[in-house]
N, C-alpha and C positions, 0 to 999 in steps of 0.2 A: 450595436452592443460593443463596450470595450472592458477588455478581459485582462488583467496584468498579474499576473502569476509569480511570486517573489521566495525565492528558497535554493538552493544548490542541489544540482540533478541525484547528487549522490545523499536523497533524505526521503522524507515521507514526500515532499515537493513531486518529486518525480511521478508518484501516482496520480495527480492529478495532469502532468503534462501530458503521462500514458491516457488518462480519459480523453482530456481536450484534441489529441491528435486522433482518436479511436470517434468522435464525434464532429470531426471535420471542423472544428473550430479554429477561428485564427484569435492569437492571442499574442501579448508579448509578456516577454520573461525575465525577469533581474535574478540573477543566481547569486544575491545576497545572503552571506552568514548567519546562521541564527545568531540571537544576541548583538547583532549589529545594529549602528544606530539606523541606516537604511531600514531593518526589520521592525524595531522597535517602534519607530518613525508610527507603525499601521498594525502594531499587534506589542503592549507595552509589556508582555511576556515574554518576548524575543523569540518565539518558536515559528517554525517554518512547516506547511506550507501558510502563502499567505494570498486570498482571490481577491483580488478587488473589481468589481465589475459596475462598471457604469456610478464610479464612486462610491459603493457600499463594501464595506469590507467581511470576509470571514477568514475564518479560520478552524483548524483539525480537516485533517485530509479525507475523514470519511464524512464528515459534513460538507465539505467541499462536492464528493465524488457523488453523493447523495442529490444534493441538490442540481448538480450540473445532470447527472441523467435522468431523474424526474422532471426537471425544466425540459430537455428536449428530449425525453420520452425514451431514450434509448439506453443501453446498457442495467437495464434496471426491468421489473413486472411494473404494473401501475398496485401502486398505496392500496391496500383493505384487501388485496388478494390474497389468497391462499400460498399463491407463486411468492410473491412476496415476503409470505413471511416463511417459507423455504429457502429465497434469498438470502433475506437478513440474518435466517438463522447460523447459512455459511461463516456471513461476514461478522457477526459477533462470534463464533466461534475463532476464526483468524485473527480475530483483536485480541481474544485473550488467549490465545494457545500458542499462535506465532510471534506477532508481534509484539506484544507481553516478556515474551521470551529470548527475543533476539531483541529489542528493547535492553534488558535486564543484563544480559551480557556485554551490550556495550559500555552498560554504565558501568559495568564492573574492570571494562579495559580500561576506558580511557578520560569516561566521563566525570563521574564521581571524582573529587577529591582523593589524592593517593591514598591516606590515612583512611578513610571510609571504601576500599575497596577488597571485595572478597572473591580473585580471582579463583579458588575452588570450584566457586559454584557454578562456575561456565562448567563443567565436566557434568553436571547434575539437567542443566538447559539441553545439553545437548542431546543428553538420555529422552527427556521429556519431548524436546519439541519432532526426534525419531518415532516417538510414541502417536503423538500428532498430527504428523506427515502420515502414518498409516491409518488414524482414523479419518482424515479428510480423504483416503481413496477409499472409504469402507463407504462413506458416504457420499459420494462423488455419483452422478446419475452419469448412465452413457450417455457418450457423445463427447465429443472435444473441453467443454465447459463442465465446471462443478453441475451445472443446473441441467446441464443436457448441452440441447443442439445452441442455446443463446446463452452467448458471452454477457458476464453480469459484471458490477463495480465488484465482486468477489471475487472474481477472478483477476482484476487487476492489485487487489489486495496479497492471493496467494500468490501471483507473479512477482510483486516486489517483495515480499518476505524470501520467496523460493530463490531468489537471486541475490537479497539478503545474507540468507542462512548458509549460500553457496562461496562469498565476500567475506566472511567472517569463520570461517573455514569450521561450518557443522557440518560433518561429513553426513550427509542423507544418501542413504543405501534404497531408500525403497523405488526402484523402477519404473514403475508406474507414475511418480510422479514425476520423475524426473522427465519421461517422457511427454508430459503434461505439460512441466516448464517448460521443453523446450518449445512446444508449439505453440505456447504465449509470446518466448522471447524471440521470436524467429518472425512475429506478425511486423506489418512494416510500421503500424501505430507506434508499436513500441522503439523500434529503430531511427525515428525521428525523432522523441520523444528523448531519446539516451544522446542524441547530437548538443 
């Protein structure tokens, strides 16, 4: 199997490097630009991350994270479970609550066109995605993981938002998770993954 992983660590890219190193994968990695012609070259959208594996290509980071631990069984419940879709319902929550949100604020720094930018509303993101951060521990099962005792692609989703949101200076007060981040950010997956 050959794995070629194309995005710069500091994007959605990274969540997938986090999977690949957390599922013992070897892989190699071009930390190409979005919008560059290298991106474009294998995703004529220019967005990052980009998998190409054994010459097929995808793309979006949670179809990436989706497929890579259903393929080898791990980070994930198996499909038609009950577990499953208690996972999913984490990670489509994180998709629209976090990432949505810290999303939405970048495009309002830096992304967006000057003229089309409504720096305000970052004050507004920030209220919401602290709202957020306390409903994901209202619903967080014990154990280290949202899901309990197994670390899920949800969890590599709340780890990069939570470092994210941390980057981008949303100041998150709620303890619990931060205590949470750290012991995502602290795993050695992750630490090779940030190299």
């Amino acid at each position: 199997m050959s794995v070629t992983v194309i995005g710069p660590v500091p994007s959605r890219t990274f969540r997938v490097l986090w999977a690949l190193e957390e599922l013992g994968l070897e892989y190699t990695h071009h930390p190409h630009m979005p919008q560059s012609d290298d991106v474009r070259t294998h995703n004529p959208a220019g967005k990052v991350p980009v998998l190409i594996e054994d010459g097929v290509t995808l793309t979006d980071s949670t179809a990436i994270l989706t497929y890579l631990a259903d393929k080898h069984g791990r980070l994930t419940y198996p499909a038609g479970t009950i577990e499953r879709a208690h996972q999913d319902g984490f990670t489509g929550f994180l998709l629209d609550e976090f990432d949505a949100c810290l999303w939405t604020a970048a495009r309002h720094s830096f992304i967006l066109p000057e003229e089309r930018r409504v720096p305000e509303v970052k004050d507004t993101l920030k209220w919401e995605l602290a709202r957020s951060v306390d409903e994901l521990m209202r619903r967080k099962r014990p154990g280290p993981f949202l899901m309990g005792e197994n670390m899920t692609i949800a969890d590599i989703i709340a780890g990069h938002c939570g470092t994210w949101a941390e980057n981008a200076r949303f100041d998150v007060q709620n303890e619990e998770f931060r205590t949470y981040l750290k012991s995502l950010t602290t795993r050695d997956a992750y630490k090779r993954a940030r190299q």
